[in-house]
C-alpha positions as CSV (number, residue, x, y, z in Angstrom):
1,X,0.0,0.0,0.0
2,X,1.4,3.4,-1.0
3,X,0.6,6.2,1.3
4,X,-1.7,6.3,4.8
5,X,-4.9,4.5,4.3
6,X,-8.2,6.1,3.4
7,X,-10.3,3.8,6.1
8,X,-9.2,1.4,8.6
9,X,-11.8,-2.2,9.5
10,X,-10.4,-3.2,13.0
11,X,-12.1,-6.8,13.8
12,X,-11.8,-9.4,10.8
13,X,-14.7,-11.4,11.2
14,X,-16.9,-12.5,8.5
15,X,-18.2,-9.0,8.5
16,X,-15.4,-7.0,8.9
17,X,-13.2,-9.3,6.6
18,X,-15.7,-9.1,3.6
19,X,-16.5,-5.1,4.1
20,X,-12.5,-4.7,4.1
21,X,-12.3,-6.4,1.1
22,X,-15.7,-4.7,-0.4
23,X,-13.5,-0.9,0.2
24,X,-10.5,-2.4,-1.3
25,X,-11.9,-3.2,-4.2
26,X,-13.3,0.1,-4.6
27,X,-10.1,1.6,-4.7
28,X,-9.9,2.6,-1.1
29,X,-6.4,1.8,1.4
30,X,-7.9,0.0,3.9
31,X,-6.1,-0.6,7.2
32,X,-6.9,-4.0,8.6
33,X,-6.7,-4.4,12.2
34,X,-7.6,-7.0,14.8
35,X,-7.2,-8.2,18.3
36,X,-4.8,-11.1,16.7
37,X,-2.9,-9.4,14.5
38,X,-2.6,-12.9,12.7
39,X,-5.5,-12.8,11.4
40,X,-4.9,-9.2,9.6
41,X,-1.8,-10.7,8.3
42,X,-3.5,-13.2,6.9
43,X,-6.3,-11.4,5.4
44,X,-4.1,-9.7,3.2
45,X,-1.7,-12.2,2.3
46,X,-4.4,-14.2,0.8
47,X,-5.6,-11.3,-1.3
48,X,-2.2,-9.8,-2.7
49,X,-2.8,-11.2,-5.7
50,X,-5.9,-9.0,-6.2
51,X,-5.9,-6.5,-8.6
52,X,-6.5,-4.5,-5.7
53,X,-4.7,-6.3,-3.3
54,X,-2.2,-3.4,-3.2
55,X,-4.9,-2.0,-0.9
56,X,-4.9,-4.0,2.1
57,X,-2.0,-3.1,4.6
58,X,-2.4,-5.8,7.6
59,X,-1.3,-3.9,11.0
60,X,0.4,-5.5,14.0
61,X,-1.6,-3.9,16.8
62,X,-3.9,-0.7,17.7
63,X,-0.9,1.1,17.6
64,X,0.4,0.8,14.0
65,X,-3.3,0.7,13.0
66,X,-4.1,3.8,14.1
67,X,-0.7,5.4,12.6
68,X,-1.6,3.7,9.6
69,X,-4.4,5.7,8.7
70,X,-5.1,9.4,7.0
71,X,-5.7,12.1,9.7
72,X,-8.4,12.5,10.4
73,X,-8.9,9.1,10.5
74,X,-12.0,6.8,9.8
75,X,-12.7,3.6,11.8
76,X,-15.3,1.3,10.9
77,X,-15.2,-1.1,14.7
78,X,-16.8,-4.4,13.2
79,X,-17.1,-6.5,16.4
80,X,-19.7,-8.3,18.4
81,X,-22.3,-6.4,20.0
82,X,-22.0,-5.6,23.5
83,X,-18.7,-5.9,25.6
84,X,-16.6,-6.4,23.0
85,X,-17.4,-2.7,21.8
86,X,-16.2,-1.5,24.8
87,X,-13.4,-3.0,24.9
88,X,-12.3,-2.5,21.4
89,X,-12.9,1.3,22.1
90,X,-10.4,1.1,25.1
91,X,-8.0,-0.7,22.8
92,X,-8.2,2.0,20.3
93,X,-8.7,4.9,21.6
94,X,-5.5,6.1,23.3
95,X,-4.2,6.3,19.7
96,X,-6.8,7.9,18.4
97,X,-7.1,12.2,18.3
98,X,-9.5,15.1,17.8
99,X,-11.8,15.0,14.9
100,X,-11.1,10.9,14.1
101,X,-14.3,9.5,13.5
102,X,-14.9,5.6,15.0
103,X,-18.3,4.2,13.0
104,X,-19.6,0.7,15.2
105,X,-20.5,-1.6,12.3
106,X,-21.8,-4.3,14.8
107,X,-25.6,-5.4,15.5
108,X,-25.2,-3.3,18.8
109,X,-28.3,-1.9,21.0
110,X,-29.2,1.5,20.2
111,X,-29.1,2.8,23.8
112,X,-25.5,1.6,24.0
113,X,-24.8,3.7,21.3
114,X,-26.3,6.8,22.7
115,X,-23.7,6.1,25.8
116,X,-20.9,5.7,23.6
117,X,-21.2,8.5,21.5
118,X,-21.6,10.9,24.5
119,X,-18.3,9.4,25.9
120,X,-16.4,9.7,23.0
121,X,-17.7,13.3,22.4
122,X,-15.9,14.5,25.6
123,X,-12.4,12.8,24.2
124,X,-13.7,14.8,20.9
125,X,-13.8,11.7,18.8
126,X,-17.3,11.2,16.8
127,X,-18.9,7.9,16.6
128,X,-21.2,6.7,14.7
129,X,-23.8,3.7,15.1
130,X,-23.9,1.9,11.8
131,X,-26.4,-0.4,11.0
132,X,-24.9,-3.2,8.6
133,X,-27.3,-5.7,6.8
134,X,-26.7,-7.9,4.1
135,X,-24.7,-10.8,5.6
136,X,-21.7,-12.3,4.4
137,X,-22.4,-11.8,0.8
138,X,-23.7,-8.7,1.2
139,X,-21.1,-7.4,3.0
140,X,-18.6,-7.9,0.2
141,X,-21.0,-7.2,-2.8
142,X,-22.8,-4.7,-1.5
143,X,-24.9,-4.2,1.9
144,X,-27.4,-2.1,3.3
145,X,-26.3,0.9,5.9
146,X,-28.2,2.4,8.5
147,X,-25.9,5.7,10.3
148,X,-27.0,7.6,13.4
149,X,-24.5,10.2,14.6
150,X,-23.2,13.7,13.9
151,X,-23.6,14.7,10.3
152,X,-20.1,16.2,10.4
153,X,-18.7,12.4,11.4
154,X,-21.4,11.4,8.8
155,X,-19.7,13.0,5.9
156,X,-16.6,12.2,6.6
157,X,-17.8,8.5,6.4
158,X,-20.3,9.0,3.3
159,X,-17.1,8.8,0.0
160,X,-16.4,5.2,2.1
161,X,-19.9,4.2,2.6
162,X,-21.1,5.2,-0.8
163,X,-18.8,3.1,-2.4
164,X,-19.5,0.3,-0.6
165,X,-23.2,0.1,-0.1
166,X,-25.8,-2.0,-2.6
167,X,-27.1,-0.5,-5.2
168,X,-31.3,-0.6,-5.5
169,X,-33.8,0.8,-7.8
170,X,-33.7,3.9,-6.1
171,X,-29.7,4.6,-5.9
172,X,-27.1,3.8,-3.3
173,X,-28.8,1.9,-0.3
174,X,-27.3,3.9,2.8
175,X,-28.3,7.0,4.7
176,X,-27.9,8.7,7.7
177,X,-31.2,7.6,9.7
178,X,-30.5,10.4,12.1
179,X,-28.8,11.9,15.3
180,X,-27.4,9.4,18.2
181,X,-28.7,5.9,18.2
182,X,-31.1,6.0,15.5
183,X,-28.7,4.2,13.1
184,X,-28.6,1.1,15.1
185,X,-32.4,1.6,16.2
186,X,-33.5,1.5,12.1
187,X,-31.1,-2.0,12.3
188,X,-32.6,-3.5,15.3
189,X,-36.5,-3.1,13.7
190,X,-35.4,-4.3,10.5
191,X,-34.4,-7.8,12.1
192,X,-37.3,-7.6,14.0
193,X,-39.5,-7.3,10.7
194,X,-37.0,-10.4,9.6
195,X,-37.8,-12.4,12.3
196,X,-41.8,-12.2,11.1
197,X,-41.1,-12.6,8.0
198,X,-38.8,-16.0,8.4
199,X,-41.7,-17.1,10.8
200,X,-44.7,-16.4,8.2
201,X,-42.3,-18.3,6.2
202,X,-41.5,-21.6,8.3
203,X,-45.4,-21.5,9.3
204,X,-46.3,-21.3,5.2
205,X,-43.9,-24.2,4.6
206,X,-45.7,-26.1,7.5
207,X,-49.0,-25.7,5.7
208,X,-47.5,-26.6,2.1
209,X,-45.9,-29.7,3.8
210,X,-47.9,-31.4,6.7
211,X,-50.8,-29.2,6.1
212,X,-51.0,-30.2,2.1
213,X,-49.0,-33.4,2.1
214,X,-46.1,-31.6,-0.2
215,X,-42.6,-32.9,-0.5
216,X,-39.5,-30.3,0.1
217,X,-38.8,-29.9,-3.5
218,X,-42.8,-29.4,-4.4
219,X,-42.8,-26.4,-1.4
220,X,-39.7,-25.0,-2.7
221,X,-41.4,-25.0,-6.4
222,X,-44.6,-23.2,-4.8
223,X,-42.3,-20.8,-3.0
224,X,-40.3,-20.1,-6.4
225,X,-43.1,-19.6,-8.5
226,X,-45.0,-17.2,-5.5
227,X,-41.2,-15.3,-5.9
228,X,-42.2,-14.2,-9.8
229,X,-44.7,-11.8,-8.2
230,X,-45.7,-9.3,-5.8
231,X,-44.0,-11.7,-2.9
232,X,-40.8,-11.6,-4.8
233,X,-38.3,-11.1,-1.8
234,X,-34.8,-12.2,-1.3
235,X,-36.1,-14.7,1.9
236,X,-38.5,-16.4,-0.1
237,X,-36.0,-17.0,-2.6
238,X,-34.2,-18.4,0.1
239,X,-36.3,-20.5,1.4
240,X,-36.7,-22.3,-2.1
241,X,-33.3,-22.9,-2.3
242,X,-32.8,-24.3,1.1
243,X,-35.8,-26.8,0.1
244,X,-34.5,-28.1,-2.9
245,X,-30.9,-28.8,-1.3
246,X,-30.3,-32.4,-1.0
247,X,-28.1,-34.0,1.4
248,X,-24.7,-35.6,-0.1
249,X,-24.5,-37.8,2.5
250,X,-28.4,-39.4,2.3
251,X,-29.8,-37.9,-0.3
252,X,-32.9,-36.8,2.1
253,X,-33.6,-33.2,2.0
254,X,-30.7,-30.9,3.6
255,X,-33.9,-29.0,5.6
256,X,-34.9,-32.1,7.1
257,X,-32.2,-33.0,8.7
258,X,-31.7,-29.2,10.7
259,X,-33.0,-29.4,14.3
260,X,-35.9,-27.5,14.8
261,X,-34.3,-25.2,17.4
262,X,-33.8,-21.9,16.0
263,X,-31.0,-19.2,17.8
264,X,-31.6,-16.0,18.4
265,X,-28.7,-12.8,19.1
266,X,-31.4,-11.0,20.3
267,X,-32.5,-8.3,17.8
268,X,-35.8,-9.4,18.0
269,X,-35.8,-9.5,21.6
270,X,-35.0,-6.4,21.8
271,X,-37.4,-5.0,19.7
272,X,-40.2,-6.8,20.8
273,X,-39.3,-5.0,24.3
274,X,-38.6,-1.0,22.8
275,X,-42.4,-1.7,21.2
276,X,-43.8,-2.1,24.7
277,X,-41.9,0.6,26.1
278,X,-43.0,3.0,23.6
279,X,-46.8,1.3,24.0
280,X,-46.9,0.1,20.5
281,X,-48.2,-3.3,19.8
282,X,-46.0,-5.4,17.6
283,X,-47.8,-8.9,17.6
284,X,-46.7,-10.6,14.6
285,X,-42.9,-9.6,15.5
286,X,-43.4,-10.9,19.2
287,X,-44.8,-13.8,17.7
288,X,-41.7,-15.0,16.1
289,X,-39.8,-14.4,18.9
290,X,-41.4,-16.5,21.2
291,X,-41.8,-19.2,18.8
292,X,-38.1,-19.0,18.4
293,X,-37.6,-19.3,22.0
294,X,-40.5,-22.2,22.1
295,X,-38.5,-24.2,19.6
296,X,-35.2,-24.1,21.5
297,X,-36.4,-26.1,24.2
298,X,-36.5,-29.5,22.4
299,X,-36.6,-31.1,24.8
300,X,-39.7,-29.7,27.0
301,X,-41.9,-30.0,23.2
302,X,-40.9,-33.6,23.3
303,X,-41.8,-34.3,26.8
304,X,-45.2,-32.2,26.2
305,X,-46.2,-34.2,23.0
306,X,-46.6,-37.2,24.6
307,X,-48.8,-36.1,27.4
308,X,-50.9,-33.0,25.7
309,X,-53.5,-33.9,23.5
310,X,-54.4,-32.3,20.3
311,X,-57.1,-32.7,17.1
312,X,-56.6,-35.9,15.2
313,X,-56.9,-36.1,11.2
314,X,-53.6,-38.0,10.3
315,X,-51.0,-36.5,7.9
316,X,-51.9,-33.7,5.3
317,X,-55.0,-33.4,6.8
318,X,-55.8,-30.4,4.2
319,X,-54.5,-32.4,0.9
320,X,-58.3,-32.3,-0.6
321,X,-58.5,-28.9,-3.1
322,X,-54.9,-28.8,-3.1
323,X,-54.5,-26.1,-5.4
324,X,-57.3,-24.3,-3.6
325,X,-55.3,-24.0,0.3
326,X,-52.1,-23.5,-2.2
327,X,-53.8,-20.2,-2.8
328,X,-54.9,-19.5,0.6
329,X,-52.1,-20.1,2.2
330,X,-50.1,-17.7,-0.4
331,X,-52.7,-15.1,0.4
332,X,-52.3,-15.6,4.3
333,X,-48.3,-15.1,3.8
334,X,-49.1,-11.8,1.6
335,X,-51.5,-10.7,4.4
336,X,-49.5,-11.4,7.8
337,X,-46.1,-10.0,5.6
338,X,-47.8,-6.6,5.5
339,X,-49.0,-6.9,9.0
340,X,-45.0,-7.1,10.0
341,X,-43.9,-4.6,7.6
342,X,-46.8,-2.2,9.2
343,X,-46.1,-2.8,12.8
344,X,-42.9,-2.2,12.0
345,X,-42.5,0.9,10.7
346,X,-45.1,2.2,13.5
347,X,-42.6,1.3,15.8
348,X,-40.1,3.3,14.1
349,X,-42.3,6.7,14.2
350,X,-43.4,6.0,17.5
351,X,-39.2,5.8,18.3
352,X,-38.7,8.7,15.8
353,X,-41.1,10.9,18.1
354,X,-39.9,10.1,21.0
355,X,-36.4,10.4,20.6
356,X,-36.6,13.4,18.1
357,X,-35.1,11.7,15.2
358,X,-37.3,13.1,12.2
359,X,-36.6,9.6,10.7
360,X,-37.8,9.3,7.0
361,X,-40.1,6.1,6.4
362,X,-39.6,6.5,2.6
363,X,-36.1,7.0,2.8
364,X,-35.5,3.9,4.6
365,X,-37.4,1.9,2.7
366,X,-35.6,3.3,0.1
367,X,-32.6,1.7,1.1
368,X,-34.0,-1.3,2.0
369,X,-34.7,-2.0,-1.7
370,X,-31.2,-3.9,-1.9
371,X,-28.3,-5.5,-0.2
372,X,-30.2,-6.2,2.7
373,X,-32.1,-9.2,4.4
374,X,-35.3,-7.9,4.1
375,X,-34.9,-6.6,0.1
376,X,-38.1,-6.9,-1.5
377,X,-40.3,-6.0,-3.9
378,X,-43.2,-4.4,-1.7
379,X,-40.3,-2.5,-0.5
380,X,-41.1,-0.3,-3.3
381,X,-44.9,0.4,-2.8
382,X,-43.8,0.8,0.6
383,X,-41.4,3.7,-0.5
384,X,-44.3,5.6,-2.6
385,X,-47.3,4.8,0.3
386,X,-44.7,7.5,2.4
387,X,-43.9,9.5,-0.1
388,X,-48.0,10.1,-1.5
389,X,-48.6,10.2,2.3
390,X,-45.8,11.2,4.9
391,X,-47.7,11.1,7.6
392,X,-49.1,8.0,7.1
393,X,-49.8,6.5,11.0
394,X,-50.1,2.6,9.8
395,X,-49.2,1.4,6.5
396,X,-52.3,-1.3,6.3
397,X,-54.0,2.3,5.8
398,X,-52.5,2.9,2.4
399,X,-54.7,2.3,-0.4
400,X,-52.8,-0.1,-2.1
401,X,-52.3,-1.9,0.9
402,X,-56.1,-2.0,2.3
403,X,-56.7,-3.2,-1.0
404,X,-53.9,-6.1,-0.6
405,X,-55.6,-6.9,2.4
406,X,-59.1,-6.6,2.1
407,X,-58.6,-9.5,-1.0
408,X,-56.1,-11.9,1.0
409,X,-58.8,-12.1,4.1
410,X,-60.9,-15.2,2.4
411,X,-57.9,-17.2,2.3
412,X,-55.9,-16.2,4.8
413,X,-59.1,-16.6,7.6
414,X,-59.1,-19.8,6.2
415,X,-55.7,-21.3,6.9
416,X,-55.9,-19.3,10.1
417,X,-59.0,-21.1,10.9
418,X,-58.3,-24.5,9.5
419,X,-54.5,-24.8,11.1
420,X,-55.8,-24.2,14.1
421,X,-59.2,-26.8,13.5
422,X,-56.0,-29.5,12.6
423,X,-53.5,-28.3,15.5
424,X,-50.9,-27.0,13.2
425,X,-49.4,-23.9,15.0
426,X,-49.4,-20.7,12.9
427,X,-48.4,-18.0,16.1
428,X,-47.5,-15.0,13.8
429,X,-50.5,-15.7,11.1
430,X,-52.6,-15.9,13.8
431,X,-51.2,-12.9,15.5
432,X,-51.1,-10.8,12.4
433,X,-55.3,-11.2,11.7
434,X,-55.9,-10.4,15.5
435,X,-53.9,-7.9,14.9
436,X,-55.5,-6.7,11.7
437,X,-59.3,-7.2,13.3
438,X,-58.2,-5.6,16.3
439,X,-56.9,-2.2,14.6
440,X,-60.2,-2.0,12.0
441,X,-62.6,-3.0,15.2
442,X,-65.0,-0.3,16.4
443,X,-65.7,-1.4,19.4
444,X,-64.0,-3.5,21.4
445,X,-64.7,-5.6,24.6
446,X,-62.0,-3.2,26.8
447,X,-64.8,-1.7,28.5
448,X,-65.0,-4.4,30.7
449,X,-61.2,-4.8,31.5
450,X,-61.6,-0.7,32.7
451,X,-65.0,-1.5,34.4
452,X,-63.1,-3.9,36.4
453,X,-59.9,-2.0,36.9
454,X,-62.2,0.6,38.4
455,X,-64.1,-1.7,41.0
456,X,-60.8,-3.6,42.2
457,X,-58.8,-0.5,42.4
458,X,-60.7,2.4,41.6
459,X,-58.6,3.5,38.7
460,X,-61.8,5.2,36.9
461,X,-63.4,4.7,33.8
462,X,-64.6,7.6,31.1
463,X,-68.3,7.2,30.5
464,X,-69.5,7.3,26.7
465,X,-72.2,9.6,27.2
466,X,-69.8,12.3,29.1
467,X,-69.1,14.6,26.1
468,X,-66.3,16.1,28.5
469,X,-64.8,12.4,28.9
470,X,-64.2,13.1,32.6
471,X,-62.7,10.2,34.0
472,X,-65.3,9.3,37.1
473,X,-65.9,6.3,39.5
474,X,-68.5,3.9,40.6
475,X,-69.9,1.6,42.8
476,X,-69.9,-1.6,41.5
């Protein structure tokens, strides 16, 4: 490498390794750093053949890696949320001076970021949540960013992150989200949204499989053909690929032979508990998250199925008008994917409100259009529901979207209705149309929870024919 580098990655992971290589490649000297220096070294010895490997300098500690790098210096931290941010920051930032700018590329809680960045400020070095999404391939083709921070450090960063990021139908998908945490917060409800949608997912291969009878390769050709239109979405084309792989080994379906206990690194935890702090009910996205952490617990779900009883009906139980639940169940998965993609992005105005953020719904989905997990084709209606109305309060509200809904509710009632007649569990279907009736409902049976909250504890009630809605009490 001629010359101080342009950017520095410290933390060589599969992130950090790929992004490194990703601003290489794009013409950028990129400093590699990493708690074993071993690993930096190695990094760039395997690339030097590169056409750009000329770009990768491999440093032997904090030290030279900060002395390595362009004053004022950019730092992209790409390390595991939590502790290990922390500590990386005490590693670096002796070396580091005035007006450097360290951007945390990690899947790191929002609030930890507001700390950080207040810390930093008083040693007068700007950091900068960064929201990352795209995965491994992503992250060296092309992934989504999310920034929250200064929009001095933020320009600094933007030649680096421009060049980096996916390209979508609507240009370059990064932005600054907004000030502080926001960055990270944008990140957190996107894999929230993720979680729904990979749990509408599983529960729509349940139905195509046990529900209809189907074989893995016949659900993954359902899935692909659903993927030519309006579902088209990089999971679902996922999903069909991860169905049709067949194991080398026993030539059974690769998918069959994954335990059904699914991890979590807490994401959608963690935004399944912001929504209840800001009172704003997520159900669908709660609903994957506790059937993730149901499914963890093997052991309990076998113990249970031998001692709780459940509907009979033997296999495939809804194999009769195949074709027929084939359709439903396509129009349930359309119907609970825009409940997830509307609770979501209440969430994020509700956050955006209370923080002071003046986050852009349209500009985020905007850059959600490519490199990330969630890319999708609704990701464009999305975008112009926003921009026709920016202060849209729930996307199911949108024309387009009412619409969506209003024609998926025969089928998607129906798989609802019938899973549950047959004991297959559908949690986030099922939570997305009480979620749906419960938002378009009227009335609803509340008045008796506050009738009784008032005669245990006298909390009050607000009587319908008070056109002052005083709150009052009674004698029950």
């Amino acid at each position: 490498m001629n010359g101080l580098a342009d950017v520095g990655v410290w933390g060589l992971g599969t992130m950090g390794a790929n992004l490194a290589l990703n601003a290489a490649e794009h013409g950028f000297r990129v400093a590699l750093g990493n708690r074993t220096p071993e690993r930096a070294a190695r990094l760039a010895a395997t690339h030097a053949r590169e056409p750009w490997g000329a770009n990768l300098h491999a440093c032997a500690g904090a030290a030279d890696f900060v002395a390595a790098l362009e004053p004022p210096r950019r730092v992209l931290l790409l390390v595991p949320a939590g502790a290990a941010v922390d500590e990386s920051i005490e590693v670096l930032l002796p070396h580091l001076h005035g007006g450097d700018v360290l951007a945390d590329g990690g899947n790191s809680l929002w609030s930890d970021t507001r700390r950080r960045q207040v810390g930093l400020r008083e040693r007068r070095v700007a950091f900068v949540g960064l929201g990352v999404s795209g995965g491994e391939q992503g992250a060296r083709r092309g992934p989504s960013l999310m920034g929250g921070g200064d929009p001095v450090a933020w320009a600094r960063l933007e030649p680096v992150l421009e060049a980096i990021a996916a390209r979508g139908a609507f240009g370059a998908c990064f932005t600054r989200v907004g000030p502080d945490g926001a960055g990270h917060f944008a990140k957190m409800v996107h894999n929230g949204i993720e979680y729904a949608d990979m749990q509408l997912l599983a529960e729509s291969c349940d139905l195509l499989r046990r529900g209809l009878g189907l074989s893995a390769a016949q659900a993954a050709d359902v899935f692909a053909e659903w993927n030519k239109g309006p579902l088209e979405s990089f999971l679902l084309d996922l999903a069909a690929r991860v169905l049709r792989r067949r194991d080398a080994r026993t030539g059974r379906p690769l998918v069959d032979l994954v335990l059904d206990a699914a991890a979590q690194k807490g994401t959608g935890r963690w935004t399944v508990q912001v929504a209840g702090e800001l009172s704003v009910p997520v159900p669908t996205l709660a609903a994957a998250v506790d059937a993730r952490t149901l499914s963890a617990d093997r052991a309990a779900r076998q113990a249970a199925a031998a001692r709780l009883s459940g509907p009979g009906g033997g296999s495939a139980p809804l194999a009769e008008a195949r074709d027929g639940w084939i359709e439903g169940v396509r129009q349930a998965l359309t119907a609970g994917r825009l409940c997830a993609w509307a609770q979501g992005f209440q969430l994020l105005a509700a956050a955006s409100h209370a923080h002071d953020w003046s986050l852009q719904p349209a500009e985020l989905a905007r850059i959600w259009t490519g490199g990330c997990i969630l890319r999708a084709r609704v990701l464009n209606a999305i975008r112009q529901a926003f921009l026709d109305q920016p202060g849209l309060s729930n996307l199911a509200l949108a024309p387009e979207f009412a619409r969506a809904l209003a024609e998926a509710q025969l089928g998607w009632r129906a798989v609802v209705a019938t899973g549950a007649q047959h004991g297959l569990p559908l949690p986030a279907l099922s939570a997305s149309l009480s979620w749906y009736d419960t938002v378009r409902a009227a009335e609803l049976p509340t008045y008796l929870i506050q009738a009784q909250r008032d005669a245990f504890g006298a909390h009050r009630f607000v009587r319908r024919d008070d056109p002052e809605g005083k709150p009052t009490h009674a004698e029950w």
